[in-house]
N, C-alpha and C positions, 0 to 999 in steps of 0.2 A: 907529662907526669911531674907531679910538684917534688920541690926538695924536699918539702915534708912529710910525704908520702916516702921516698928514696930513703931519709934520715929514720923515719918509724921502721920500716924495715931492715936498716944496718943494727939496729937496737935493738930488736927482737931475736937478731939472727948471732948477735954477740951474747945476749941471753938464752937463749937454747945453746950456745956452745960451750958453757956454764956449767950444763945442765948434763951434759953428754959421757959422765960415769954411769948413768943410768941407760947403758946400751945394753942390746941382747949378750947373753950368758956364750953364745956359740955364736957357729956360722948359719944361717940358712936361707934358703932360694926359693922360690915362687914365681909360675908365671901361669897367665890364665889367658880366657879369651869366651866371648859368648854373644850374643846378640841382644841390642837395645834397640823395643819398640818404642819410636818417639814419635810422640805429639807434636806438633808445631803449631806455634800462634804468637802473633804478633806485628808490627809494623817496622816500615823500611823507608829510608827516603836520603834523596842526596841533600847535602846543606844548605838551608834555605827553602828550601820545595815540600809540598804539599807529600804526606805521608802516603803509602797506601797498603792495605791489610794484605798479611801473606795468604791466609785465607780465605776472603770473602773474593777481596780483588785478583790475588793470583794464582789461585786453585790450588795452594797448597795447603797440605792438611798432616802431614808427614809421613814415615816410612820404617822400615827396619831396616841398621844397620850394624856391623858388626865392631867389636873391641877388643884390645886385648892390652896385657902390661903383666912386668916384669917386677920386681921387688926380691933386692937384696938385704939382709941385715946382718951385723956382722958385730963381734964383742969391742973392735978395735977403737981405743979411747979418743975422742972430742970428734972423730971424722964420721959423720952423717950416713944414716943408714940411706939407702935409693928406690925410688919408686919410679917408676916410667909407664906413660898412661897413652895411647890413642885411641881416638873414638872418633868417627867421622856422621855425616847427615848428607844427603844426597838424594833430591825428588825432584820430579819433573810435572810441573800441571798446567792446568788449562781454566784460566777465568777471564773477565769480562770487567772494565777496571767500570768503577759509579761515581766517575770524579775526572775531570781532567786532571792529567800527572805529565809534570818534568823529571824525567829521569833518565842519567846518563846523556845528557844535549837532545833528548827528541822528547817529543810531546805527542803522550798519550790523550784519543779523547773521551769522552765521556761514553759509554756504552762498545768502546773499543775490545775485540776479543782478541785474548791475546797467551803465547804461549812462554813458559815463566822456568826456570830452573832456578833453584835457591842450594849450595854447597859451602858447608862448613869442613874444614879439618882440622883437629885441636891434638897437638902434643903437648904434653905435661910431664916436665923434669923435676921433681919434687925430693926435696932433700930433709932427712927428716931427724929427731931422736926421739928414742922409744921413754918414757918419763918415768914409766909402768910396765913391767915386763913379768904378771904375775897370773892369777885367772884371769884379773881386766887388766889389760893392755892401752896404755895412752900414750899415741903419738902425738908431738906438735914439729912443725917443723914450717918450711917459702916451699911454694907451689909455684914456679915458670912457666905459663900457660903461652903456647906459643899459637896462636888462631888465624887461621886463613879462611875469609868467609867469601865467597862470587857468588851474587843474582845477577842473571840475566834475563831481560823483556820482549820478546819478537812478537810484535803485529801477527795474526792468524792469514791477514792477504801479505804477508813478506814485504814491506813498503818501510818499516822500520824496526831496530834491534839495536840496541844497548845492553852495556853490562856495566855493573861497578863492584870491587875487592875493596878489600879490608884485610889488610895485615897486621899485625903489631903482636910482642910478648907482652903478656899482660903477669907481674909477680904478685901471688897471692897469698894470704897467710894458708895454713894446712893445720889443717887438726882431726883425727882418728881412734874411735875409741872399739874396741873389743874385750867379749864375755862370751869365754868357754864354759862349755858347761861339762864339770869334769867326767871323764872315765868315757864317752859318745865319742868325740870327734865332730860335736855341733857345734855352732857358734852362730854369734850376733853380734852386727857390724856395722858402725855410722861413720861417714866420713864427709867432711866439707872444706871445701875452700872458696874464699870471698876477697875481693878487694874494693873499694870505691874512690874515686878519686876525680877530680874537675867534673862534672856531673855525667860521670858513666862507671856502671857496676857489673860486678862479675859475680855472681854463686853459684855454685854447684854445690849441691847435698844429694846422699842417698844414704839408703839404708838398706839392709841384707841379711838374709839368713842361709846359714853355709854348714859345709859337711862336710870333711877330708879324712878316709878312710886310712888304715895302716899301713897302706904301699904308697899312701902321700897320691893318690888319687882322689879329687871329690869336687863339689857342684856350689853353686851358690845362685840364688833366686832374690831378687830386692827390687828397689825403684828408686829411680834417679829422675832431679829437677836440675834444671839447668836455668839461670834467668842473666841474660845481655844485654845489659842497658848501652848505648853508643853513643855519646855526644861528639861529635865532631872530630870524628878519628881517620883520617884521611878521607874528612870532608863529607863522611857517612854519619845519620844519624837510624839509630834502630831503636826495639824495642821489642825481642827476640826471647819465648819461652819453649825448650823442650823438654818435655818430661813424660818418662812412661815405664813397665815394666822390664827389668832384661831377668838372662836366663846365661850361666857361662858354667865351663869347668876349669879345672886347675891342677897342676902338677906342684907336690912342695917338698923339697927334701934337705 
């Protein structure tokens, strides 16, 4: 990670703290959870080695799985409101690689069938201020995405089987905008975090449309993209999209 990536983010993070009389009026709490069907597409490959598609070559195509997170905001002056986010990905398939492939020290060959597991898990500590705390609401605030990714490749005759991870926190800018629409209890909702840096990129955006009833019960429906570019992050290179509809509820008080 460059110093000036680290120095762009000391800078930003001294400026929203700046900024941070512009906190909630009160205290209040939030925590939800609900299922996201995702799509997967994209390519994987160890450093230096021939790529190969999570789809075509590894039968994967993606799955639904579950999230949830927490979000505190509070009136108290320059100290950052909190969001806390998990979301995981977790599929198992079956393809047929159309390429010889090195990966993980064995070599796959060419029309080799073979059975494939791909698992992401991503925590997100996001520290935030509210800019805007009126009908539209504007967050900005570092997004610490902490990701832990395993593919594993086993021959269909059991003669070979490799795996490779990827770890690292990835900090990313954060930014969230919301419009109530008054006297309902509806609303509409975008939020995204990005970073780039030595040639590998992170984003995540979604959008949502939500409803919290007067006992602070209520739903929210949207769609979330995910895009992981990797350049040589413990020796992994990828090129990793999920994105698809989810569906959650929420308690707020």
């Amino acid at each position: 990670m460059t110093t000036r990536m680290m120095t762009a983010i000391a800078t930003g993070a001294l400026g929203l703290a700046a900024i941070g009389s512009s906190q909630a009026a009160d205290f209040s709490f939030r925590i939800g959870g609900g299922s996201w069907d995702q799509n997967l597409s994209g390519q994987y490959a160890d450093e230096g080695s021939k790529s190969f598609d999570l789809e075509d070559d590894a039968g994967l195509s993606g799955s639904s799985n579950g999230y949830l997170y927490a979000q505190l905001e509070h009136p108290v002056f320059l100290l950052p409101n909190i969001r806390l986010e998990r979301s995981s990905f977790d599929e198992d398939g079956r393809g047929t690689f159309r390429r010889e492939i090195d990966f993980g020290g064995k070599t796959y060959n060419i029309d080799e069938s073979v059975d494939s597991t791909f698992e992401i898990k991503q925590t997100d500590i996001i520290a935030y201020y509210s800019v805007l705390d009126t009908l539209v609401d504007l967050d900005l605030g570092l997004d610490v995405r902490l990701i832990d990714a395993d593919v594993s490749i086993r021959s269909r005759d059991n003669t070979k089987a490799a795996s490779e991870s990827v770890s690292a926190p990835v900090p990313m800018g954060y930014a969230a905008v919301r419009v109530d629409v008054p006297g309902t209890g509806a609303y509409v909702r975008a939020q995204g975090s990005g970073i780039g840096f030595d040639g590998s990129s992170f984003i995540d955006t979604r959008a949502l449309v939500g409803y919290t009833s007067d006992f602070g019960i209520g739903v929210e429906l949207g769609y979330r993209r995910q895009e992981l570019e990797i350049d040589d992050i413990d020796d992994i290179d990828g090129d990793v999209t999920l994105e698809g509809g989810f569906a959650g509820v929420h308690y707020a008080f």
